[in-house]
C-alpha positions as CSV (number, residue, x, y, z in Angstrom):
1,X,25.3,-27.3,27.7
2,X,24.0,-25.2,24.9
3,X,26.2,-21.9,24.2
4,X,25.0,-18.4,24.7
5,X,26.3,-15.1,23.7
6,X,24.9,-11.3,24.9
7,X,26.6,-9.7,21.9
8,X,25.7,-6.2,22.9
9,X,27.9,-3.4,21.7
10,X,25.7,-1.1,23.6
11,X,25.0,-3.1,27.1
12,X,22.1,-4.1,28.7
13,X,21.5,-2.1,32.3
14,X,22.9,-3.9,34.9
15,X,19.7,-5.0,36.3
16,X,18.9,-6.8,32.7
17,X,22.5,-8.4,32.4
18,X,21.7,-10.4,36.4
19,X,18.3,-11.7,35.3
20,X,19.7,-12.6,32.1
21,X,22.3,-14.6,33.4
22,X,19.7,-15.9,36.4
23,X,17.6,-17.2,33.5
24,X,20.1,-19.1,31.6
25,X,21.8,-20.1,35.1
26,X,18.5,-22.1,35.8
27,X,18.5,-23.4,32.3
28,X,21.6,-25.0,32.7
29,X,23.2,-22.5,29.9
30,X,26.7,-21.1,29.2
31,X,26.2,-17.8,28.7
32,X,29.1,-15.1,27.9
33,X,28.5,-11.5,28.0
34,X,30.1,-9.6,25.1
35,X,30.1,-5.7,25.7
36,X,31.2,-2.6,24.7
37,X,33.2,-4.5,21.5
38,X,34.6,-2.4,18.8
39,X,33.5,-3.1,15.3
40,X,32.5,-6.5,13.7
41,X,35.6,-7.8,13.8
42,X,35.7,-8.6,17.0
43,X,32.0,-9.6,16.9
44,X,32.9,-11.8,14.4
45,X,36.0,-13.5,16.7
46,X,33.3,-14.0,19.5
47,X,30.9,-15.8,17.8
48,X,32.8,-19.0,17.0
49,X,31.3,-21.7,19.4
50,X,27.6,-19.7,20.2
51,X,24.2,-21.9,19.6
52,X,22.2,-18.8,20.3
53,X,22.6,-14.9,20.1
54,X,21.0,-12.4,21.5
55,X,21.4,-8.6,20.0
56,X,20.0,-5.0,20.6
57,X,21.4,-2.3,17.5
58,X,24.2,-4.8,17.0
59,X,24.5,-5.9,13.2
60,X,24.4,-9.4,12.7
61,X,26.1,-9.5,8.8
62,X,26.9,-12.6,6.6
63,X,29.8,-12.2,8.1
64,X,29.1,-13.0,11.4
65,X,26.6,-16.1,10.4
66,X,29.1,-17.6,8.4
67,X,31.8,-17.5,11.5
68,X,29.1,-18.7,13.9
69,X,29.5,-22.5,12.7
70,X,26.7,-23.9,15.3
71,X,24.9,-20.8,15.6
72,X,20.7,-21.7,15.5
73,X,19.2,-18.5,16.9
74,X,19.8,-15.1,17.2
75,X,17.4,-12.9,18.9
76,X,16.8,-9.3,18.5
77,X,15.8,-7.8,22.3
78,X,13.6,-5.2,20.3
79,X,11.3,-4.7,17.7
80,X,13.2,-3.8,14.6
81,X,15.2,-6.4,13.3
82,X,17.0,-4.9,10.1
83,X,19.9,-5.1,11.6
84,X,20.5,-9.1,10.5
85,X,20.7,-9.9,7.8
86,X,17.6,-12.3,7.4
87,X,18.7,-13.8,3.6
88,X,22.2,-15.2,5.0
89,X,20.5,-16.2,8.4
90,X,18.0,-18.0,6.5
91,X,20.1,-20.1,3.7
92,X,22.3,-21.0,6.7
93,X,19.1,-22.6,8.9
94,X,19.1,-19.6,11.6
95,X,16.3,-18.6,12.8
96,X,15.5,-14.6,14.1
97,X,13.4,-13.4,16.3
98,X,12.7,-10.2,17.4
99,X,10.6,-9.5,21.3
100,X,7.9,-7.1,20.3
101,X,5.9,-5.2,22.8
102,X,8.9,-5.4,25.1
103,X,9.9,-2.0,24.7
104,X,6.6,-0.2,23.2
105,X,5.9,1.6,26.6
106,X,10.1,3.4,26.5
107,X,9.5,4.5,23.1
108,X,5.9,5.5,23.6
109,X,6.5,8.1,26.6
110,X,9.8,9.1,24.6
111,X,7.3,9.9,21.8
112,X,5.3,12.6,24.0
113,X,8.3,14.0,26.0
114,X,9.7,14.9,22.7
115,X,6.2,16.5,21.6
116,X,5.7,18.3,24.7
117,X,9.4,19.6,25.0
118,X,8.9,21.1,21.7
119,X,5.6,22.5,22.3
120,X,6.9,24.8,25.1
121,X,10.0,25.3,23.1
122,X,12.4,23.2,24.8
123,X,11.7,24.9,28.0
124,X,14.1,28.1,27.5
125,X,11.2,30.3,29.4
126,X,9.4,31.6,26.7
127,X,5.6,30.9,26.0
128,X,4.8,27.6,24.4
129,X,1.7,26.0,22.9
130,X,0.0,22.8,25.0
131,X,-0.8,19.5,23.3
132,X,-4.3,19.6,24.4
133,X,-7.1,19.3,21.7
134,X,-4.6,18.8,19.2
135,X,-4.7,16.6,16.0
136,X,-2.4,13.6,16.1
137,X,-1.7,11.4,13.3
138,X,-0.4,7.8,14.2
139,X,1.5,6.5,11.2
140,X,1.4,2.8,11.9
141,X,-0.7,1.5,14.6
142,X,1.1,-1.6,16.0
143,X,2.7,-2.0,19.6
144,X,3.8,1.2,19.9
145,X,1.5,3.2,18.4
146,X,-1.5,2.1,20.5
147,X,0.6,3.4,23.2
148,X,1.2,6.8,21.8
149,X,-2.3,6.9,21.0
150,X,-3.2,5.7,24.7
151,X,-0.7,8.3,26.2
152,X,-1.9,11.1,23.5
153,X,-5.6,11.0,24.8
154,X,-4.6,11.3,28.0
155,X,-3.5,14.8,27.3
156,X,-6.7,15.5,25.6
157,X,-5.9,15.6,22.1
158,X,-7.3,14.2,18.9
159,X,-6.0,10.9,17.5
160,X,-6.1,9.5,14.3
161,X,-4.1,6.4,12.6
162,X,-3.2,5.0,9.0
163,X,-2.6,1.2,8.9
164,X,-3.3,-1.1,6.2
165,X,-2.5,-4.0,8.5
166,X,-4.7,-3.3,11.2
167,X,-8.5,-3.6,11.2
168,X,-10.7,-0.7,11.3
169,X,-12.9,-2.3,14.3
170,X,-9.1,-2.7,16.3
171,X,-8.0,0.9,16.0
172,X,-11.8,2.7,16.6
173,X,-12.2,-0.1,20.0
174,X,-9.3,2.5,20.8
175,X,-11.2,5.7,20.2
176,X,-9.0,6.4,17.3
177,X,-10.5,7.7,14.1
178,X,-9.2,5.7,11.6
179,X,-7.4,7.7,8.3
180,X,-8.7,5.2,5.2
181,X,-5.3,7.0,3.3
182,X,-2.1,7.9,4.6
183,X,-2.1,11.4,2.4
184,X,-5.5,12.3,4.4
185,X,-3.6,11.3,7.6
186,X,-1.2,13.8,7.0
187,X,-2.7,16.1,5.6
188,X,-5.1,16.7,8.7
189,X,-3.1,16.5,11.9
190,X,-0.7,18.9,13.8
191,X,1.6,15.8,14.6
192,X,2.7,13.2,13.1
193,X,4.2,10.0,15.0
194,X,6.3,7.8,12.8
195,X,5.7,3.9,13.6
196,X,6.7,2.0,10.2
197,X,9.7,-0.4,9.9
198,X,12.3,0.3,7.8
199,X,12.3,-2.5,4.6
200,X,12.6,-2.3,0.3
201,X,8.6,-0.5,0.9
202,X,9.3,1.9,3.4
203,X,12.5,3.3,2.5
204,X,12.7,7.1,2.1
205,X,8.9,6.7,1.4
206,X,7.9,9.7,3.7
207,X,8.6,12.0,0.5
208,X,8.7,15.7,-1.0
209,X,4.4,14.9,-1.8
210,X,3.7,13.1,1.8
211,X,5.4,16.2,4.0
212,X,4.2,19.3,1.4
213,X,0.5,18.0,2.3
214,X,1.8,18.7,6.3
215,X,0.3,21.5,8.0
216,X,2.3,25.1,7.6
217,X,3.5,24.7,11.7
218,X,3.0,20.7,11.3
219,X,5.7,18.7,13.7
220,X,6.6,15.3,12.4
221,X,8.1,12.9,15.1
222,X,10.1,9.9,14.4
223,X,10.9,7.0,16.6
224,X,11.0,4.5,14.0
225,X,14.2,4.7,11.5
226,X,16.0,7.5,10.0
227,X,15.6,5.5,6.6
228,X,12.3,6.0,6.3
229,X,12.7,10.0,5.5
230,X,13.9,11.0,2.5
231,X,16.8,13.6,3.7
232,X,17.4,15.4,0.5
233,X,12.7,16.4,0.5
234,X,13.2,17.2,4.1
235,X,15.7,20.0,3.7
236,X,13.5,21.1,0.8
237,X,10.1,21.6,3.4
238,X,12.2,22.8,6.0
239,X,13.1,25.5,3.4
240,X,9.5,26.0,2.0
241,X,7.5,25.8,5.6
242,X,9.1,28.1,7.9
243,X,7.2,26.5,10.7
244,X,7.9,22.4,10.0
245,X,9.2,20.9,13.0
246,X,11.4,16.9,12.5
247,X,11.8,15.5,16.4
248,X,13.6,12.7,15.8
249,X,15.2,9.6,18.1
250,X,17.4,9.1,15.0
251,X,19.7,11.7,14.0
252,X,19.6,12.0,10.2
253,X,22.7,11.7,8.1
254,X,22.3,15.6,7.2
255,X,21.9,16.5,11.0
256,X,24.8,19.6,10.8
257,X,23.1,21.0,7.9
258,X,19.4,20.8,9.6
259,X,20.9,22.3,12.7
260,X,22.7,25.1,11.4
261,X,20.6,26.1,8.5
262,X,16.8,25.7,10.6
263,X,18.1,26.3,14.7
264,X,15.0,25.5,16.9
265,X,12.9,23.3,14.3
266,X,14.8,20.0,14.9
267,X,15.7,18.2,18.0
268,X,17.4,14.8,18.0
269,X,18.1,12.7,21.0
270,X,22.2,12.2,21.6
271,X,21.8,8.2,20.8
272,X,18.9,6.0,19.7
273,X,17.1,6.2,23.8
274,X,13.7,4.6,22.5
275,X,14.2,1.7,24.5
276,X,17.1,3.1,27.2
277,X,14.9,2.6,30.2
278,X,15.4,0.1,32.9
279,X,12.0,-1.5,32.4
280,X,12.5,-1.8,28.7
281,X,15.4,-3.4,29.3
282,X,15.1,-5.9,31.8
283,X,11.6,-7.1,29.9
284,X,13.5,-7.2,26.3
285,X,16.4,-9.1,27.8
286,X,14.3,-11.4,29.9
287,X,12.0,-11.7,26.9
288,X,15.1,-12.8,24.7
289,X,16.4,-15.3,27.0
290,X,13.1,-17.5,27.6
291,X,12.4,-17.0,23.6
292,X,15.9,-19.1,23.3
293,X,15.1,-21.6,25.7
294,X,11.4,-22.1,24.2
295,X,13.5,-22.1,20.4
296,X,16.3,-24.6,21.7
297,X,14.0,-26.8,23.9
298,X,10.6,-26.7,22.6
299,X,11.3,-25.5,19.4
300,X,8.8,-22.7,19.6
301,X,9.5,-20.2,16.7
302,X,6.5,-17.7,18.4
303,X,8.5,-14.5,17.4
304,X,10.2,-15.9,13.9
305,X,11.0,-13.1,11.5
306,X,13.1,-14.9,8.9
């Protein structure tokens, strides 16, 4: 009976956790449920006797590999997957996934409640500005950026997308104008919608040059990682473009300073909520389960990463 544990420091809803456990039930599984844990050292003491892992935020270290003696697969129930460590998973023959798509929708809607609760200025009763006709730029234009760009044109505005990865023909099937460089992307639009992954590329690569080419009243929106920005440029635009607006579902390291010193520019959710919807979580943790089964019986690696 192969050995399953729900490491999940943050828990899955309710709903999740019973279909989880209905899906490994039927599979003949032992699976544990591991929640609300403080710290890695009691992730580490869990982890002993587990074949297979599944994770949301929770970091899976070199630490926790090496305690995890017959551990095969651990799986990510999300997109981002930066939180294992992929070089000790790999040298010990552990394969990652991650279950993309599964929660694209959640962070997709998040994207335009953020955008339209700043454009009528969080709702305090003044007069706001509407979305509408609107230039949006969609840095990144995988799972979740189709959807932001699906939602977008629903409220009439203007999309446009940067992605080197993505074929031109893809993105304009959308009715999405395609940006040939990410400067001319920014450059252009009135928001900017963050989709990149945070790796040794991408790290504080939106810069000092990439948010001086923003708009005057440009509002930049991030839903991917907070390592992505590079903190110490930000504070400098905030300071040189009176109207910059950062949204962000990642509170920055320098939140207190952004707050205090630039009131009503910056809104950051009060945890990471991307993915905090029912739906998102019952299809990420379903998604997770079957991808173990398919790993440990079939040995379908669909969703590797490592």
């Amino acid at each position: 009976m192969a050995k399953v544990l729900v490491a999940t420091e943050k828990p899955f809803a309710a709903a999740a956790v019973e279909q989880i456990a209905g899906i490994f039930k039927d599979a003949g599984y032992d699976c544990t449920f591991f929640e609300k844990y403080n710290g890695q050292d009691e992730l580490i003491s869990a982890v002993g006797d587990a074949e297979a892992m599944i994770i949301r935020s929770d970091k899976v270290t070199p630490e926790v590999i090496d305690a995890a003696k017959n551990l095969k697969i651990v799986v990510r129930a999300g997109a981002g997957f930066d939180n294992v460590n992929l070089e000790a998973a790999t040298k010990n023959d552990v394969c990652v996934m991650n279950t993309p798509g599964q929660n694209s929708n959640a962070v997709a809607e998040l994207v335009l409640g953020m955008m339209v609760f700043q454009a009528r200025n969080h709702y305090n009763g003044t007069s706001g500005t509407e979305l509408c006709c609107k230039k949006l730029g969609i840095h990144a234009y995988g799972n979740v950026g189709k959807l932001v760009a699906k939602i977008a044109k629903g409220f009439g505005m203007e999309v446009f997308a940067f992605d080197p990865f993505v074929e031109n023909d893809i993105i304009e099937a959308d009715g999405v104008t395609v940006c040939e460089t990410v400067e001319g992307l920014y450059a252009m639009c009135d928001y900017i919608s963050l989709h990149i992954p945070a790796n040794e590329h991408t790290v504080k690569s939106i810069d000092y040059s990439l948010m001086s080419s923003m708009k005057p009243d440009a509002v930049l929106v991030n839903s991917a990682r907070k390592e992505v920005i590079n903190e110490d440029d930000m504070l400098k635009i905030f300071a040189e473009k009176p109207g910059f607006i950062y949204l962000s579902d990642i509170a920055p390291a320098n939140k207190e300073k952004l707050t205090e010193k630039f009131p009503g520019r910056c809104f950051f959710t009060p945890k990471k909520m991307g993915a905090q919807t029912a739906e998102a979580n019952i299809n990420a943790g379903k998604a997770a389960a079957n991808q173990i089964i398919g790993f440990l019986e079939k040995g379908d690696t669909t969703f590797k990463v490592n």
